[in-house]
N, C-alpha and C positions, 0 to 999 in steps of 0.2 A: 576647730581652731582654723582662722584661714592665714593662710601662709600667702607675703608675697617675697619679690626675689626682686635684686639689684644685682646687677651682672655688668660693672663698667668694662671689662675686657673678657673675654675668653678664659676659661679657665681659675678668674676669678670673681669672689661674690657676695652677696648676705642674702640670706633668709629669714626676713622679717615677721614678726605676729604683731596685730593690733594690743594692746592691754589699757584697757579703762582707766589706770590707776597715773597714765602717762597722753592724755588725750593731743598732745601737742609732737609727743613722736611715739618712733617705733622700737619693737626690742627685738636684739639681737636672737632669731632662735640657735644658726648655726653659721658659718664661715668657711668661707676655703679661700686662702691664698692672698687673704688681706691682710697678712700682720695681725700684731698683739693687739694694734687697737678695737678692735671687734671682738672680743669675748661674751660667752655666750650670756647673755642678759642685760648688755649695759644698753642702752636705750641711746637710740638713735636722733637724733636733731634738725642733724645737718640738712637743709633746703634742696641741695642738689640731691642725696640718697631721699629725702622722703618725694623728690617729685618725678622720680625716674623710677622708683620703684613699682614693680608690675605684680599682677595675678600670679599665684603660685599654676605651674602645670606640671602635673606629676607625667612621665613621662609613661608611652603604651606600652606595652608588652609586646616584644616581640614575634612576629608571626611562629608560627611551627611549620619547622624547616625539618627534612626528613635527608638523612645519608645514606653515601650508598659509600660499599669498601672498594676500591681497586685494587686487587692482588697485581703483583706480577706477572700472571700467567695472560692477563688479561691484555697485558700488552706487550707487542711484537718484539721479539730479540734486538730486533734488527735500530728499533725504538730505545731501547734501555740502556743508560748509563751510570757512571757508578755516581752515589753518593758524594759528596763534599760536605762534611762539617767543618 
């Protein structure tokens, strides 16, 4: 299935699929932060989402990042303060 995506701001958006059975727009796969209007399946129309919307890109996977612990001991007295929560 290919997925594309409309993202008029930051944080919010749709998640479009193709389906045959609507060749004139798109359908809702998923949403965040657009309101009720956008539920998942209602089929999309509107000229400005069907012409802005782009290629789905699934995002990479993060590199593999390796930790290390600092103890206390590890740093100098002279260094060390108290906590504040």
């Amino acid at each position: 299935m290919a997925l594309l995506r409309f993202a008029p701001t930051q944080g919010r958006g749709l998640i479009l699929t193709r389906d045959p059975l609507y060749p004139n727009g798109l359908v809702v796969f998923s949403s965040l932060g657009m309101g009720p209007h956008f539920p998942q399946g209602r089929v999309v129309t509107d000229g400005t989402v069907l012409g802005l919307a782009r290629p789905f890109r699934e995002a990479a996977p993060l590199p593999t990042l390796s930790w290390s612990l600092v103890t206390a001991s590890a740093v100098p007295s002279s260094l060390r303060v108290p906590i504040r929560h």
